[in-house]
N, C-alpha and C positions, 0 to 999 in steps of 0.2 A: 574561352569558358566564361569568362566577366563580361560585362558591359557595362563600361566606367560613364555614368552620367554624371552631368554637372547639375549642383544643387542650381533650382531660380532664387534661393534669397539673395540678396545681392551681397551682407555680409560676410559670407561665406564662399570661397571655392572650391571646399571640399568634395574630392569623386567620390560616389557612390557605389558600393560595389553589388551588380543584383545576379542572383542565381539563374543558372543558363545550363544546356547542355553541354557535356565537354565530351560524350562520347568514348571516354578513358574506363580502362579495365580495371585499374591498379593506382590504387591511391593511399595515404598516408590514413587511421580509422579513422572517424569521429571519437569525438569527447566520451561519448556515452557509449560508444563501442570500445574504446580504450577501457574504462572504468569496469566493465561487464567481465573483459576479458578477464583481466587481473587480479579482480575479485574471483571469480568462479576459480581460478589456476590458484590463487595465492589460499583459498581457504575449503575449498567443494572439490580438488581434484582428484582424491585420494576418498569420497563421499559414494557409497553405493545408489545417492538418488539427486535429483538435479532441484537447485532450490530458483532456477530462472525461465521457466514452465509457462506459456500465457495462454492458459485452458478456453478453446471455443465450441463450447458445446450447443448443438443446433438439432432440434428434435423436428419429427415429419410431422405436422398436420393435416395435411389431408394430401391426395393425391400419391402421384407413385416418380422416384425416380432413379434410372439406371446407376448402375456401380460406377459402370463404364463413364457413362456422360461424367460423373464426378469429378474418376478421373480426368478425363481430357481436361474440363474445364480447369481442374488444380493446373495441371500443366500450363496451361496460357498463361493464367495468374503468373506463375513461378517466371516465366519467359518475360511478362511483363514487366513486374519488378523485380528488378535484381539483384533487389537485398537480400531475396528469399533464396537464395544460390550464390552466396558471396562468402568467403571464406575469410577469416582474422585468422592472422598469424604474426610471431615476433621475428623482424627480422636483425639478426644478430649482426647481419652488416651495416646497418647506420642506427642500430639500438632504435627501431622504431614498429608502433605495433600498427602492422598495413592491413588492404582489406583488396583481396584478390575476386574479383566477379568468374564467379567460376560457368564451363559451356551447360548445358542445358542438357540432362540425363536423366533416363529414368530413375538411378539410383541416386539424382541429389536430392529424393527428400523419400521420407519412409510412409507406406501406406501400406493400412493391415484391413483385413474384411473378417469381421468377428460373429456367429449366431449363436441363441439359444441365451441371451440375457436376459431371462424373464423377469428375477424376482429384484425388488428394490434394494436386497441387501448385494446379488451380483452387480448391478447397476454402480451402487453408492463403491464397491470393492475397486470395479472399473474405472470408473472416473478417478478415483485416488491417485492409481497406478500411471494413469495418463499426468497426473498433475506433477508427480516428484520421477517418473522415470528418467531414465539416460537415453533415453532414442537419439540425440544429436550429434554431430563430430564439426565445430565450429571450425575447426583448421582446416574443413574441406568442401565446407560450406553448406552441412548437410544441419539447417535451420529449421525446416517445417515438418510436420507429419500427420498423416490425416486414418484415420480411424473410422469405420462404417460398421456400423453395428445393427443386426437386424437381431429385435427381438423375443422371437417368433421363429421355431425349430420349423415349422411346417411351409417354411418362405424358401423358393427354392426356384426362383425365377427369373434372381441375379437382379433384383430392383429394391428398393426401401421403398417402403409402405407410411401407412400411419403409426406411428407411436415408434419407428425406426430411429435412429440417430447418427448424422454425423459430426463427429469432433475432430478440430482443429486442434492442434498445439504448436506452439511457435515460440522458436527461443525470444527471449526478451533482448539479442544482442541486436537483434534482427526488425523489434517490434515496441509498440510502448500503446499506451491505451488509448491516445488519439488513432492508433492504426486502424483497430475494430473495425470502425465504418469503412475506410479504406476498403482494406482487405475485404469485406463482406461485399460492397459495393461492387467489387471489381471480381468475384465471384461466379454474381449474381448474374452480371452481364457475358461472362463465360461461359455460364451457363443456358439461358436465352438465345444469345446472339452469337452462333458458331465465327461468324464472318468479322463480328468486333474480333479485329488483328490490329491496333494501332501499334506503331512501330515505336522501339524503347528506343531509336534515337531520336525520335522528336517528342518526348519524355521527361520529363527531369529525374531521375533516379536519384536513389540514397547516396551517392557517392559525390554526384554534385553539391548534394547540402555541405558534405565532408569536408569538401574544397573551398566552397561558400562560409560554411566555419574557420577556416584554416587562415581561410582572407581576411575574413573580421579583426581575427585575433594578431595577425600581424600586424594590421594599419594602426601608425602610429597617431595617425592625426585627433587631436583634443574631441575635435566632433564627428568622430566615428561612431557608427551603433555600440561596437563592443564597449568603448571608452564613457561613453554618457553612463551603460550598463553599470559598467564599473562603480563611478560615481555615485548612481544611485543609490546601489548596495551596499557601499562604503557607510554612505551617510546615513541610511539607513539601519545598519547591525552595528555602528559605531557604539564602543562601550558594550554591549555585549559579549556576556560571560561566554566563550564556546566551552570551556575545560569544565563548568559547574556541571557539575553530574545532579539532575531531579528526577526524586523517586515517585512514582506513580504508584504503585503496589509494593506492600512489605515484603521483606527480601530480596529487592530488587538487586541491594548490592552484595548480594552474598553468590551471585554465579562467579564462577571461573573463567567470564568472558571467553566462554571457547563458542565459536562458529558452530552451533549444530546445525542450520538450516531446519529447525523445526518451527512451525510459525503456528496464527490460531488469526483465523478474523471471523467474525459475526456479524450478525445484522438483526435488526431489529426495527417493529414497525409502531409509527409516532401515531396515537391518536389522531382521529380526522379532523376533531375540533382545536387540538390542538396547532395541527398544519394548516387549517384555516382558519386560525389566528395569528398565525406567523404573517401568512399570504397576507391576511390586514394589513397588519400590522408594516407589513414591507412595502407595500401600496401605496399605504399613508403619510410612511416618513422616505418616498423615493428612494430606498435602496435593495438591493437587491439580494435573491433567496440566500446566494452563495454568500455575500457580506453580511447576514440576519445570521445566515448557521455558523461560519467565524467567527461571530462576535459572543453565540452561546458558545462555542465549544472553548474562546477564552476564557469565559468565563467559567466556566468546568474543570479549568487546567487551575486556574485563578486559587477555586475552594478545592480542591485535589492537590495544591504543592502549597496549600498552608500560605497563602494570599502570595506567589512570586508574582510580580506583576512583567518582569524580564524574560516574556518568553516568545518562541520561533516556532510555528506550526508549518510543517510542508504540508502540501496538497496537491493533487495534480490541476496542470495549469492548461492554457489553450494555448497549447504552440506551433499551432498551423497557424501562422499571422499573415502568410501571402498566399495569393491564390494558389500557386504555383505548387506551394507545400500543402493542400488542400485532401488533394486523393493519391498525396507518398505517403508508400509504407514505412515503416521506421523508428529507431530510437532517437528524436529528435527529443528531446534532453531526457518450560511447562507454562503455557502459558493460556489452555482454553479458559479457566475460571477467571483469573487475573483481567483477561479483556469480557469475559461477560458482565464480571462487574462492572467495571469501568463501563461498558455500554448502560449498564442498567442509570449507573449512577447518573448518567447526560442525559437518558431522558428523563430521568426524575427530576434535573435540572431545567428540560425543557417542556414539561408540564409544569413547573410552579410557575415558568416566563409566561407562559401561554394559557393557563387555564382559567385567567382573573383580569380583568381590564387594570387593575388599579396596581396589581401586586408589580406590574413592571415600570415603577415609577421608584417600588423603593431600594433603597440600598441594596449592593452586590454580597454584603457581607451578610444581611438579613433571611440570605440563599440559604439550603442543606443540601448536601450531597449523601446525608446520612437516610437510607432508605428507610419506609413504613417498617418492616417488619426488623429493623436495628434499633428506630425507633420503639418498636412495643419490647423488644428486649430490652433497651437502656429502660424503658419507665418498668417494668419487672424489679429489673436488680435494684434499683433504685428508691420502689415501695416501702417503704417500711411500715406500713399497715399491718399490726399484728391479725387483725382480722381476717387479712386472707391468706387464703391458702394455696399454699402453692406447692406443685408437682417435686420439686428440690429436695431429697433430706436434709440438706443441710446449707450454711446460710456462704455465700461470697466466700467470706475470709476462711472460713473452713475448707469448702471446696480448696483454697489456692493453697493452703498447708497443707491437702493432701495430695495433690499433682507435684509440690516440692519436693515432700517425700517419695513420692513413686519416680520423677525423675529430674532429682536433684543438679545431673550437668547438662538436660537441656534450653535449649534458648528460651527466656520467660520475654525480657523486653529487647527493640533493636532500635536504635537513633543515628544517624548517619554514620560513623565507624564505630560507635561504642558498641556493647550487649552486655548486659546478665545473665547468668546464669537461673535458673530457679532458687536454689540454694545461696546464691547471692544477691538475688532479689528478696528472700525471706528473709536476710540476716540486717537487711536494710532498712526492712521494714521494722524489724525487732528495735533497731536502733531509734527509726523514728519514732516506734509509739512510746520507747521509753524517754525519750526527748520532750515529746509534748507530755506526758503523765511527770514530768519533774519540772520541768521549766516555762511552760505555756498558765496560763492562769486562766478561770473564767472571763467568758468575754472578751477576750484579746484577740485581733485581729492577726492573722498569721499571714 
């Protein structure tokens, strides 16, 4: 399965261990097939919906194509890679979580044929249901599932048309977001090309990387891949806080920390002048789009955790690094307002970087993450212009003595484990202004 090369530096005679076919059914999981499993069992198993869903939704543009053809070609795919029919399970005779390649059957993966989804709220209903369903049974290796949707009552000729859809979903035990192209690629040519049969033993499958991991991770030698790895990241996260908990949004720490599997992402689109001022700007000082948007989205985290300069962004990385792992499938390694904010707040961060040649010269602290419209509220409250008038009856501190009174034990301020009460927020303040009205003088600096 290995093929142990000798390094040419001459320093060195450490063997090399490179990925190869080994033709094996049954092998020990990967790292990220362990972690999947364990999670999903230890927290989602007892869960009416699935929080590890990798939704491929693929609409018809023009042209027509059979159900049938669909399927066969899914079929090839699934025969191809055999991660797509590989089964994890725990085996309790050597306490290890393995991955069984299971035979090639109609029922290892689920496909539905759906019509009459015309309007955008069935659409947006459907896709949901595709995204958190339980369609899969990983201990049997039943990983993928494909969905054909015609939506149009009057189609009745067993073909997708225009504006038709087919959706993939695929567990994430099975898939990670370098797979995409993979899997679409190897599709495509399924589709096309009846007679592309290349044979999965002269292949490298999921389960060789598994093994190709397993070897890394045993060689003990100093100048190993995994051992350099090590190193790196040693020296790298050295002194880093892991156990510091930063809060991003208020009340972050007031959950339960229970597992719901409920999630929220958005997206949002940057100004063109401002994305061709990045692109300048990246041109100019040789670096690149993805180290330009790291270094704002630092600095985002930077004025959002009150200047920590101690912080760890994941992102997804490019972990196809050899050819080899190129076109493998695989895992190779209330919260909707809370993250709109936060989205808004970065690009507002990324419009002050970008909207002025000169403003990204000065200091990080001279940044806001306080939006236009918090801004025209702070300079509101903050007016004291008797002359204008304003919508309010009544002025700040009024208002907040009457929310105290209406509801005296709920939460008015929160600081990483402390809170107030309202009622203990007013009584504090009673203290303080009778503190300054006795002890503070004019003109004294407080």
């Amino acid at each position: 399965m290995f093929l142990n090369k000798k390094q040419t530096a001459a320093t060195s005679d450490h063997e090399v261990q490179q990925l190869m076919v080994s033709g094996r059914t049954k092998a020990i999981a990967s790292s990220a097939q362990q972690r999947i499993y364990m999670h999903e069992n230890r927290y989602y198993s007892g869960s009416d919906f699935s929080v590890y869903n990798y939704l491929i939704p693929l609409t018809m543009k023009r042209g027509s194509v059979s159900i049938e053809l669909i399927r066969l070609s899914l079929a090839t795919v699934i025969q191809q890679h055999t991660v797509l029919r590989t089964a994890i399970r725990f085996n309790p005779m050597n306490n290890l979580i393995e991955q069984y390649i299971q035979p090639f059957t109609n029922d290892i993966y689920s496909f539905q044929h759906s019509g009459g989804v015309s309007t955008l709220e069935q659409l947006d209903r459907l896709l949901t249901n595709e995204s958190v369903g339980k369609y899969f049974d990983v201990e049997n290796g039943k990983v993928l599932r494909c969905h054909v949707v015609q939506r149009f009552p009057d189609n009745h000729d067993g073909s997708l048309h225009e504006g038709d859809l087919i959706i993939f979903v695929i567990h994430y035990i099975a898939f990670d977001l370098s797979s995409y192209k993979p899997f679409l690629k190897a599709f495509e040519r399924a589709c096309w090309a009846n007679e592309y049969q290349q044979s999965v033993l002269t292949i490298p499958q999921y389960i060789d990387f598994a093994l190709y991991e397993q070897a890394l991770l045993a060689d003990t030698s100093a100048e190993s891949k995994m051992n350099k790895a090590r190193r790196f990241w040693a020296n790298l996260m050295h002194g880093y806080d892991w156990d510091k908990i930063r809060h991003l949004v208020p009340n972050e720490d007031r959950t339960d920390r229970h597992h719901s599997g409920h999630g929220y992402s958005t997206a949002f689109t940057i100004n063109q002048d401002v994305v061709d001022s990045m692109m300048l700007f990246a041109s100019t000082n040789n670096v690149t789009m993805f180290s330009l948007s790291l270094a704002c989205y630092y600095t985002f985290l930077f004025k959002l955790t009150n200047h920590d300069d101690d912080l760890c962004v994941v992102s997804s990385a490019a972990n196809r690094s050899g050819k080899e792992l190129e076109d493998m499938i695989g895992d190779i390694f209330k919260y909707q307002d809370d993250v709109d904010l936060l989205a808004n707040r970065f690009q507002h961060i990324l419009t002050q970087l970008f909207s002025s040649s000169s403003i990204i010269h000065q200091p990080i602290y001279k940044l806001s993450i306080v939006l236009p419209t918090e801004q025209e509220f702070i300079h509101q409250m903050n007016n004291t212009d008797i002359s204008t008038s304003y919508s309010w009856p009544n002025t700040v501190h009024e208002c907040f003595v009457q929310q105290a009174q209406l509801y005296p034990q709920k939460l008015a301020l929160e600081l990483d484990e402390q809170s107030l009460t309202y009622s203990e927020l007013l009584y504090s303040v009673y203290c303080l202004t009778n503190y300054l009205i006795d002890k503070i003088q004019p003109n004294e600096i407080i």
